[in-house]
C-alpha positions in Angstrom: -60.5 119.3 -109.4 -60.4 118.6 -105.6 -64.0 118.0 -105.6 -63.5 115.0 -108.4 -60.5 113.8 -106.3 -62.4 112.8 -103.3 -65.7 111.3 -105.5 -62.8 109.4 -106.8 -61.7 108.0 -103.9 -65.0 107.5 -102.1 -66.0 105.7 -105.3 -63.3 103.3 -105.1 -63.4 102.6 -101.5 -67.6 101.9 -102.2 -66.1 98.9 -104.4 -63.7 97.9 -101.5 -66.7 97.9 -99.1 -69.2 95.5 -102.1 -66.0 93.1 -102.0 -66.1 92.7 -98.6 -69.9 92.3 -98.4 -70.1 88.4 -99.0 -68.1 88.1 -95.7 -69.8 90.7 -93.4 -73.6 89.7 -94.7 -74.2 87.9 -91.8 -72.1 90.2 -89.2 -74.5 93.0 -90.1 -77.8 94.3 -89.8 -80.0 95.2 -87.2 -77.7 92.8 -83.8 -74.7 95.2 -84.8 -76.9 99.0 -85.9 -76.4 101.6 -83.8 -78.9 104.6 -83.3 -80.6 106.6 -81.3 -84.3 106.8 -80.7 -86.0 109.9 -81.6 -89.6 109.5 -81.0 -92.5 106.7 -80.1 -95.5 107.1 -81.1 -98.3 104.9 -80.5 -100.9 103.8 -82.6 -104.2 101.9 -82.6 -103.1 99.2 -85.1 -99.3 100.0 -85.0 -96.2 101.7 -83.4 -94.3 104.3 -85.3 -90.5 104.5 -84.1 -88.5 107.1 -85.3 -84.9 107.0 -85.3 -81.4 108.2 -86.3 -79.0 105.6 -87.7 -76.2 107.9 -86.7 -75.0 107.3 -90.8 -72.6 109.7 -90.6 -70.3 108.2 -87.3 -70.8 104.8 -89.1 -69.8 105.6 -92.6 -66.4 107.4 -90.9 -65.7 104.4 -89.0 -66.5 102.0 -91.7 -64.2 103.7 -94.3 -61.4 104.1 -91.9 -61.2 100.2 -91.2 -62.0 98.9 -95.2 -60.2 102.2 -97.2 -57.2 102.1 -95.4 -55.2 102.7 -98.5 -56.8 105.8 -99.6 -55.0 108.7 -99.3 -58.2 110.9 -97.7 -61.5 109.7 -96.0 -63.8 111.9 -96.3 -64.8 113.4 -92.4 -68.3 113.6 -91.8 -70.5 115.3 -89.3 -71.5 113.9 -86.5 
């Protein structure tokens, strides 16, 4: 039952973090993204750039500041 526990609570803090996302639309995106660069690679007609959006560290932060009120926030590797 612990397992249904925290998709319960990550469920509900997902709604908390849709309420919020007519106020932080034009906070976020790529001025506020944090990664880290992986690898360049240089084409004829283009540049691939591959990166890591560092999801995990984001997510952690992200529910700690909007799903304050949940009991548990799910930890996730960094």
């Amino acid at each position: 039952m612990s397992g249904n526990r925290d998709y319960r609570s990550v469920f509900r803090c997902r709604f908390e973090m849709l309420k919020r996302t007519e106020k932080d639309w034009k906070m976020d995106g790529l001025n506020s993204l944090s990664y880290r660069l992986l690898h360049i690679k240089y084409r004829k007609l283009y540049t691939h750039i591959l990166v890591d959006l560092l999801e995990g560290k984001e997510r952690f932060e992200m529910e700690q500041r909007i799903c304050k009120n949940e009991t548990q926030v799910k930890k996730y590797p960094t």
